[in-house]
C-alpha positions as CSV (number, residue, x, y, z in Angstrom):
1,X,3.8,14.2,12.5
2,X,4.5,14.6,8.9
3,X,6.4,11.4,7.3
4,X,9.2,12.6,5.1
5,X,9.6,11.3,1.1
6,X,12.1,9.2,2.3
7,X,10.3,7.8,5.6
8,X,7.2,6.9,3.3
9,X,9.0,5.2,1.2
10,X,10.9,3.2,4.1
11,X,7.5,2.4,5.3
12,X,6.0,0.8,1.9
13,X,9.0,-1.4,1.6
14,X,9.0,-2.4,4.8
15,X,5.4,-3.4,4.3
16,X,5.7,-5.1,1.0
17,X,8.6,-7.3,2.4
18,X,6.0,-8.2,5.0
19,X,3.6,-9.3,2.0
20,X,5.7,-11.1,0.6
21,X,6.2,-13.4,3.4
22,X,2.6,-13.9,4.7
23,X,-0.4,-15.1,2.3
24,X,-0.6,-18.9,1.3
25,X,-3.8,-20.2,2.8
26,X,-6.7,-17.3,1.8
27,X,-9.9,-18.4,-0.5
28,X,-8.6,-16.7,-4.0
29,X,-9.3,-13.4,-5.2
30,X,-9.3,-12.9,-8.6
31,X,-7.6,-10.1,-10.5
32,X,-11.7,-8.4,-11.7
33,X,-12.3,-7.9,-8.0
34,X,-9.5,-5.2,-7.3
35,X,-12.0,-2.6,-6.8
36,X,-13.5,-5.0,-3.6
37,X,-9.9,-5.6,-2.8
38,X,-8.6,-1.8,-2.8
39,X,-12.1,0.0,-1.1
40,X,-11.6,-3.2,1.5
41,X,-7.8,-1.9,2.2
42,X,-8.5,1.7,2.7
43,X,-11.0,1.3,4.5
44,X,-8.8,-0.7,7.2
45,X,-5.4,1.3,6.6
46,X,-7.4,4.8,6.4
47,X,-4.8,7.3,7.0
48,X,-1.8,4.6,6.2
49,X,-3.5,4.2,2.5
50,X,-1.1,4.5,-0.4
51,X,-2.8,6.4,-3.3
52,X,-5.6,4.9,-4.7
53,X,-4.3,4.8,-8.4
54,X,-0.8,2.9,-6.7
55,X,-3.5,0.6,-4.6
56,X,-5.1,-0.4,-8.2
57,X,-1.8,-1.6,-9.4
58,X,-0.2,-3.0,-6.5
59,X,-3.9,-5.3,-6.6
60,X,-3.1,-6.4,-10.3
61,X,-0.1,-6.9,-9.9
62,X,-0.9,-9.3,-6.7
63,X,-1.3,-13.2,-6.8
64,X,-5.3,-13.9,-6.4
65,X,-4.1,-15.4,-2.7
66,X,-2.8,-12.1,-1.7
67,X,-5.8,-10.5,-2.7
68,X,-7.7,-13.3,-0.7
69,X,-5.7,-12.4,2.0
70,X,-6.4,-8.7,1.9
71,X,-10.1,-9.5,2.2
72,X,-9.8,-11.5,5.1
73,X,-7.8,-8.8,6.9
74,X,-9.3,-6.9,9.8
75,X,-6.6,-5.2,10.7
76,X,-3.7,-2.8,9.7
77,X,-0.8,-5.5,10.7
78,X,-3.0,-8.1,8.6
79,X,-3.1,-6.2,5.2
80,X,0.8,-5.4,5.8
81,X,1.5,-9.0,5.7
82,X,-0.2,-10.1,2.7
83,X,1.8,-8.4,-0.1
């Protein structure tokens, strides 16, 4: 099933108001380990994995506990609730 423009877009806001909510208690990341961070996240959302260049901001723009919390994520549910 192809997700619409619209649908996509549902979907990342839906999963950055999850972020916002969740990380509080991960070992900081700092900002210089976004690559780590981003290779880390596509490699557990695969298919589900915003562009890479939007991945490399979104990680920048990210508190160094949300990053933390991205790298402890083994799951697609987990990295949805750390932004």
């Amino acid at each position: 099933m192809k997700m619409t423009r619209h649908s996509y877009k549902a979907t990342l806001i839906l999963v950055f108001c999850f972020l916002v909510q969740a990380c509080n208690n991960y070992d900081p990341v700092p900002k210089s380990q976004c690559t780590k961070v981003v290779k880390h996240a596509k490699k557990i959302l695969g298919s589900f994995a915003p562009k890479h260049s939007q991945m490399v901001k979104d990680c920048k723009s990210a508190t160094d506990s949300e990053r933390g919390c991205i790298m402890a994520a083994t799951k697609k549910g987990q990295v949805a609730q750390c932004l």
